[in-house]
N, C-alpha and C positions, 0 to 999 in steps of 0.2 A: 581410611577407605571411606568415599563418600557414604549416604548412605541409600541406602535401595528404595525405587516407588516403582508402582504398578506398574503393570505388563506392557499397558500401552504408556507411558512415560520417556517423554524424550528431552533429554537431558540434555543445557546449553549451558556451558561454562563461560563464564567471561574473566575479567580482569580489575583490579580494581580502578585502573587509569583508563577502561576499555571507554569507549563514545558510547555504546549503549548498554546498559547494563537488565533490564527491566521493562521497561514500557514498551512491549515490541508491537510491532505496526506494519511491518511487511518480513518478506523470506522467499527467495529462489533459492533452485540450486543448481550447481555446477557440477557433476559427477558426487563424487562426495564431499563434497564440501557444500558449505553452507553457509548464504550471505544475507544479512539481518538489518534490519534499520529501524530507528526508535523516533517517536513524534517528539523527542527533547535534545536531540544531536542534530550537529550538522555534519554528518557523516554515516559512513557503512563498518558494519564489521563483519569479517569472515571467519568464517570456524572451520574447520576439518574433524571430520570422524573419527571415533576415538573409540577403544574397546568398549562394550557395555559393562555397566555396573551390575550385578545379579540378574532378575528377571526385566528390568528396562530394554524397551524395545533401541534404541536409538542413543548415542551418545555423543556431543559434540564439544570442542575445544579449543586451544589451543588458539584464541582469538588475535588478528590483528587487525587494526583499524585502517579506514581508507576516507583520509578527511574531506570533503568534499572541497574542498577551498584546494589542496595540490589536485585536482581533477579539473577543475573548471573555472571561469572568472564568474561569479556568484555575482548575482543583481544586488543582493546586502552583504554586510559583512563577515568575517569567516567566520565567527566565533558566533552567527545570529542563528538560532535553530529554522530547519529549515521542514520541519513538521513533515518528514516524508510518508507517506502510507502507501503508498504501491509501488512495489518492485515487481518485474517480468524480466527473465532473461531469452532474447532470440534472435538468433543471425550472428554470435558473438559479441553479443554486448548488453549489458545489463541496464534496461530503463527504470525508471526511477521517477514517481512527480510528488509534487508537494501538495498539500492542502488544497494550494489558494485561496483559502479563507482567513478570515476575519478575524480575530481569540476577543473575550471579556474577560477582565480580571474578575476574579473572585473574591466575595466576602470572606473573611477569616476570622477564627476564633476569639483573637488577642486584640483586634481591634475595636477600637470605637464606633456606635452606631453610623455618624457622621461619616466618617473616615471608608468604612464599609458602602456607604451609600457614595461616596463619589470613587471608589474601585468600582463598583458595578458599572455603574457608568461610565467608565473606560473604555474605549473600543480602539484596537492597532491593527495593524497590519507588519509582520516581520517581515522585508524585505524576499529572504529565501524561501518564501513556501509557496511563493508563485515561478515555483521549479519542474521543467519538465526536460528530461536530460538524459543521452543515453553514451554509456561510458565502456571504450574498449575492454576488454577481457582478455590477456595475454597471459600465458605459463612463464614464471621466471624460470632460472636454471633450475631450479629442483622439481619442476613439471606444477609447481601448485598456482592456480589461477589466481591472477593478481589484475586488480583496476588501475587503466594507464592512460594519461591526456593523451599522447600519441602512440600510437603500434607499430610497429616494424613494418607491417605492411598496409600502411599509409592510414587505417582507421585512425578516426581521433573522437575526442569527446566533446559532443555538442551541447549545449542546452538551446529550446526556444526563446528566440531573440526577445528580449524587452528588458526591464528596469525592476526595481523594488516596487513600483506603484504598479505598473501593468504591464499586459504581452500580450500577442493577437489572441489569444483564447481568450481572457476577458473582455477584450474588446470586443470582439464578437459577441459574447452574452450581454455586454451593459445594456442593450436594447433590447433584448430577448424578451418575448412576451410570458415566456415561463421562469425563467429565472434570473433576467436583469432585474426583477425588484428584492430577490434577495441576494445579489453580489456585497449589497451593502450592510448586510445582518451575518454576525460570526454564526460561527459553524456550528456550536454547542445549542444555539438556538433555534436551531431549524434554516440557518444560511447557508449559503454557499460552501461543498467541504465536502473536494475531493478523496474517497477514500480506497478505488480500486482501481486496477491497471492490467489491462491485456494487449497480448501485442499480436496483429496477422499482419505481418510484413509491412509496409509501409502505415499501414492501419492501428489506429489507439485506440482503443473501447477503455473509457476514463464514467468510473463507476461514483456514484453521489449518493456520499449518506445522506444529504439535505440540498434542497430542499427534496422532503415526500410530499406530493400534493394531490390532496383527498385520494390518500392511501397507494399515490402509485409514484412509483422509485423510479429514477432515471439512469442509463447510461447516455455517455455522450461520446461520437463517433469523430474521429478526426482522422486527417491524412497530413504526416507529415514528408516534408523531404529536406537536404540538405545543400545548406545554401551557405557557401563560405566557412569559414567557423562556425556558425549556427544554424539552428532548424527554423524551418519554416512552415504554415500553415498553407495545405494546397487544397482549392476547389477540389470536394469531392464528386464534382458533375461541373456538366455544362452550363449547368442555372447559376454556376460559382459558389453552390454552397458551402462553406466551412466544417458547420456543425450538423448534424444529424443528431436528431433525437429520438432515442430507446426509452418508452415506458411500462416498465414491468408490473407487475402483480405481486407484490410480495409481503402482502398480510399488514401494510402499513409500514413496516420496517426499511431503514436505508441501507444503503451497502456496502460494508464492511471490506469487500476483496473479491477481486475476480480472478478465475485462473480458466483456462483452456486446457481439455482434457481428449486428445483428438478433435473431434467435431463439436461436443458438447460445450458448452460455458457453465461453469460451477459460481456459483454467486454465495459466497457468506454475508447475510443480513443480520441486523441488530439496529435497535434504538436509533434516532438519530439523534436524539437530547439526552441529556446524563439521566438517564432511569437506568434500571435494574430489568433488561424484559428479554423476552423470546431471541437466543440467536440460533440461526436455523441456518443450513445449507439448502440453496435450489440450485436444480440443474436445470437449463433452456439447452432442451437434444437439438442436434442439427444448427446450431447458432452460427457456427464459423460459416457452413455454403450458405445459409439463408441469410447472411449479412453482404457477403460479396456479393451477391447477385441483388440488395436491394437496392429499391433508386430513391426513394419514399422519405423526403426530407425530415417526419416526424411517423411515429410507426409505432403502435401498441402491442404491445407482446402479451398471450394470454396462456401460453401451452406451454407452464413451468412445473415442474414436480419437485416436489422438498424430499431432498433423500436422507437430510441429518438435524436432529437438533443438538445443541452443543449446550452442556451444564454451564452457570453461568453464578456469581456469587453475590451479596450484596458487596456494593458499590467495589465490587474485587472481579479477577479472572472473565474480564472482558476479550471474546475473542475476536481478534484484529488481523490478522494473516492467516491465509490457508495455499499450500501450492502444495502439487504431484510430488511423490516422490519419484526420483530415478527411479530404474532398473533393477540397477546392481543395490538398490536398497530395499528394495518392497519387495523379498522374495520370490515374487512370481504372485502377489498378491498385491493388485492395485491400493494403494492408501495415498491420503494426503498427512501433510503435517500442520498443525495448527498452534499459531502461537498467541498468547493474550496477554492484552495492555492489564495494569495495576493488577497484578499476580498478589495472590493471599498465600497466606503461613502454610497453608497445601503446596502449594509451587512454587515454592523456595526450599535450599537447603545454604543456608548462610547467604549472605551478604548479596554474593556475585552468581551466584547457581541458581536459576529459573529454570522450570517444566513446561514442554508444552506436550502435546497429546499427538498419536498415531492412530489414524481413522482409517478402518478397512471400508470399501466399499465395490459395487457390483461396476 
């Protein structure tokens, strides 16, 4: 018998051959079930609800993986990670984007000074993380929701059209007066680095842990549509603009994950650089009509209220994903779930079994 943690504890079984086992980074859900993805896969996994363990709020299991490489023809190779951080699921299909930033190798223990100093100085780009992609959601025969390049009823799985180097979203920022000078600085350093994803029908609010500049976080507004096998970036006005830019208030901190909650937008923030600091939930009330009805190509947002802060460890239980529970899982009592990258000896129980938390809120 596993063994039992706290009341709010929600328990994610994986496997030992699973894509993600650990470092989670996003999570929707589909009824009961439950779809996860890790910034070190190139792929998804699904879990399904499983009885609880003692006083655990939540249990999930029974993992299968969904490699992104059978879903889509990938800008890089299958096996290249594709750093996803924000999943949304809406309209039947589950979206999905990557980073699009930058990575620095890191200094390590065992090596030589020399040897250390030309890892830092490495800068790459992987191929898959300038991924934005949304993938049908069909019931096999056993009714359990499965990710599929074509649907029965003509959906299929797109990504935005481009390459390992770029695709119109970057192209659009390289000139950007706010954040074309960091497309070219990784993400760990305050660069470029995709880390939240909401979806209102044609519309993408694409959340950014970095750049924060002088203490204010950004979302970025896009419209896409579907052009052939692939998505396409559409004028959100007459002016042609692309991009819309959302500048929030959020205590210096970048953005972690967005979810929609009716009309409200829930934003998890944390760090944009590897520290140990504040990660806090805000909510921006009335977000969804006061974004459809704006026309305002760059727009300062100041009327946010922080509803949660979330415990956080040294250099451990960073939290990365937050989305609504269903229905038929929160009781009759609205919570979200929340899952965090590099989990400590608290949120583990062996190898393959990571914790994450059930947050009740008003």
């Amino acid at each position: 018998m596993p063994q039992s943690r706290t009341a709010n504890a929600v328990r994610l079984e994986f496997a030992p051959n699973s894509l993600v086992h650990a470092n989670l980074s996003g999570a929707a859900f589909t009824g009961d079930w439950l779809w996860v993805a890790g910034d070190e896969a190139c792929g998804l996994d699904r879990l399904r609800r499983l009885d609880r363990v003692g006083s655990e709020a939540l249990r999930f299991g029974e993992v299968r993986d969904f490699p992104l490489a059978d879903l889509l023809d990938l800008p890089g190779a299958a096996d290249e990670e594709a750093d996803l951080e924000g999943m949304a699921v809406a309209d039947g299909y589950l979206w999905v984007v990557g980073s699009h930033g930058l990575k620095r190798k890191n200094a390590r223990p065992d090596r030589a000074h020399a040897d250390n100093a030309r890892r830092l100085a490495k800068v790459s780009l992987d191929g898959n993380r300038r991924l934005l992609a949304c993938l049908p959601i069909e019931p096999d025969d056993q009714g359990a929701p499965c990710l599929v390049r074509q649907a029965r009823d003509g959906r299929q799985a797109r990504r935005l059209k481009g390459d390992s180097e770029s695709n119109p979203l970057t192209r659009a920022l390289a000139d950007d007066p706010h954040f074309g000078p960091y497309m070219a600085i990784p993400g760990k350093d305050n660069g470029f680095d995709i880390e939240g994803l909401a979806v209102d029908g044609r519309r993408l609010l694409l959340g950014l842990r970095g750049p924060v500049l002088r203490g204010w976080s950004a979302l970025l507004e896009v419209e896409v549509e579907a052009r052939g096998d692939r998505l396409s970036l559409v004028p959100l006005d007459d002016a042609g603009t692309l991009v819309r830019k959302h500048f929030l208030p959020l205590d210096g901190l970048g953005v972690r994950d967005l979810h929609f909650s009716g009309d409200d937008l829930h934003i998890l923030a944390g760090p944009t650089m590897v520290l140990d600091g504040d990660i806090r939930v805000f909510k921006w009330a009335g977000a969804r009509p006061l974004l459809a009805a704006n026309r305002e190509p760059v727009r300062f947002e100041a009327a946010l209220t922080e509803s949660a802060a979330l415990p956080h460890g040294r250099g451990t239980n960073r939290a990365e994903a937050i989305c609504a529970l269903p229905p038929g899982l929160s009781r009759g009592r609205p919570g979200w779930l929340v899952l965090y990258d590099a989990p400590g000896a608290d949120r583990k129980d062996g190898e393959y079994t990571v914790f994450g938390d059930l947050l009740r809120h008003g």
